[in-house]
KOLVEX-598610 format. One record per residue: residue number from 1; z, x, y of N, C-alpha, C in turn. Coordinates in steps of 0.1 Angstrom, whole numbers. Layout:
nr,n.zz,n.xx,n.yy,ca.zz,ca.xx,ca.yy,c.zz,c.xx,c.yy
NUM,Z,X,Y,Z,X,Y,Z,X,Y .
...
This chain:
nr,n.zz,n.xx,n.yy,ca.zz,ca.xx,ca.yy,c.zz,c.xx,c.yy
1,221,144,-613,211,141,-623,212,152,-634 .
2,213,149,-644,218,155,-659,201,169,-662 .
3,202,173,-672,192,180,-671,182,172,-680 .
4,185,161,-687,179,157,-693,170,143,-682 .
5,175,139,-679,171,133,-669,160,138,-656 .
6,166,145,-655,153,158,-644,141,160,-657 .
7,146,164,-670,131,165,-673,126,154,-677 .
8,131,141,-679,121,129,-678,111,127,-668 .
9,122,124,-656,118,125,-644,105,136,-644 .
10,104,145,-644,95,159,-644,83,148,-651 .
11,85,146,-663,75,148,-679,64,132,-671 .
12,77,125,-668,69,109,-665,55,112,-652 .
13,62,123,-640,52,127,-626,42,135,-634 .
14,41,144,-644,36,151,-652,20,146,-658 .
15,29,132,-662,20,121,-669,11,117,-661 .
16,14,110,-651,11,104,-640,-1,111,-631 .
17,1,120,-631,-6,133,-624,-19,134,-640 .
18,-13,136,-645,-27,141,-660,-35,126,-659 .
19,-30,114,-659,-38,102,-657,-45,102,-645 .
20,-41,105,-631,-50,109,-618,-60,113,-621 .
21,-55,130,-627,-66,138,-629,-77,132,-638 .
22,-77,127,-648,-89,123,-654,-96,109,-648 .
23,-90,102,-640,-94,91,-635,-105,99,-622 .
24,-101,110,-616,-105,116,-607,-120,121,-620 .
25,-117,130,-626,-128,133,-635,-139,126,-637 .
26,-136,113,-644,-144,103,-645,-149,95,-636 .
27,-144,97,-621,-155,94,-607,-160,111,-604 .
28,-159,116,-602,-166,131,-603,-182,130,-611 .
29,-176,127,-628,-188,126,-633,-200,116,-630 .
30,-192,107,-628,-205,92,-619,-208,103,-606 .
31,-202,108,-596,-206,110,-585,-221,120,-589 .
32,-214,132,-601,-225,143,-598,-241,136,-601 .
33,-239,122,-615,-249,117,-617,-257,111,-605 .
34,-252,107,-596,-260,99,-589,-261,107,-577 .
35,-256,123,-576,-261,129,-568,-275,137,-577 .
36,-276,138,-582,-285,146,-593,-298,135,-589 .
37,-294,117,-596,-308,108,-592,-312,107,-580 .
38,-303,113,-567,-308,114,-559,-318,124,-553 .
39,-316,132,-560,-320,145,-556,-331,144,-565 .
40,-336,141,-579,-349,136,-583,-352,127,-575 .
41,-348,115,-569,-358,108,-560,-364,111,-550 .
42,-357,124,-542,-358,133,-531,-372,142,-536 .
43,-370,148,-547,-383,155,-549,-393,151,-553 .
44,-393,138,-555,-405,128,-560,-409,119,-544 .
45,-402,120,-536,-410,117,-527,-413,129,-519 .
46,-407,136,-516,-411,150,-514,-430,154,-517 .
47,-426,150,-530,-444,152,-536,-453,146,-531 .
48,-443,131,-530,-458,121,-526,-463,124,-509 .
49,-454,129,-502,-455,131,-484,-465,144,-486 .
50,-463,152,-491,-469,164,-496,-482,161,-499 .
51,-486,149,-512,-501,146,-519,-504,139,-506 .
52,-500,132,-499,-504,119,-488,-510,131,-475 .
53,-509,139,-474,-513,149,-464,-519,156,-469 .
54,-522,160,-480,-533,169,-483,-544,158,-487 .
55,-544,148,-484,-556,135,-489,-558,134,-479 .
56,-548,132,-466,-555,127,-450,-558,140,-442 .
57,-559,155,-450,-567,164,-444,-580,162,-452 .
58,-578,161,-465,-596,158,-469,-600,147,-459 .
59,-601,137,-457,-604,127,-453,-606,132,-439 .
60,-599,139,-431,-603,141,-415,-612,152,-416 .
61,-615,162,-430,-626,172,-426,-637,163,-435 .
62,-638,156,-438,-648,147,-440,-652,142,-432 .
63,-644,132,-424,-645,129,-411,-656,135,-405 .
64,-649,145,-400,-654,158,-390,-664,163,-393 .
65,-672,164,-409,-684,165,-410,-693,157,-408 .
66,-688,140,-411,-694,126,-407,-699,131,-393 .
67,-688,132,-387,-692,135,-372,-702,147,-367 .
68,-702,156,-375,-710,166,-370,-725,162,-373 .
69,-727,155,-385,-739,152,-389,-744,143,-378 .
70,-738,137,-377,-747,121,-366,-741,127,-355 .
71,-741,140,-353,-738,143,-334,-726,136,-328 .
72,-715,130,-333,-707,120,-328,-695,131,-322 .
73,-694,142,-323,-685,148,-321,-682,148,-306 .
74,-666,150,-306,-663,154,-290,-672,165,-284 .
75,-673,165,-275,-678,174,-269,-668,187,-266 .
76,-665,202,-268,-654,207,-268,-652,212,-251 .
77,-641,211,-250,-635,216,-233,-631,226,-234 .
């Protein structure tokens, strides 16, 4: 193989490779986005599991006062 030839050969894998690479780039960039919307959907339900338990402790010490008022309470052991 001539030298000129080796560096086609070289220049064409060269090519080839720089086209991977940005094809790789541009799934990269889709990936980080839709790891990013996931991780806002993560902390938006995060919130809501969060608000949904601090509503069903109002609600059970309401309860619990329901209960203390009309005597309904367990009896404690």
């Amino acid at each position: 193989m001539t030298p000129d030839e080796l560096a086609s050969v070289t220049l064409k894998h060269l090519q080839a490779l720089r086209t991977d690479m940005g094809e790789l780039k541009a799934h990269m960039t889709g990936v980080e986005v839709q790891l990013s919307a996931m991780g806002q959907q993560l902390a938006g339900l995060t919130t809501a599991v969060y608000s949904g338990k601090s509503e069903m402790d109002d609600f059970r010490r309401r309860l619990e006062r329901i209960e203390r008022r009309l005597d309904l309470a367990d009896p404690a052991h």
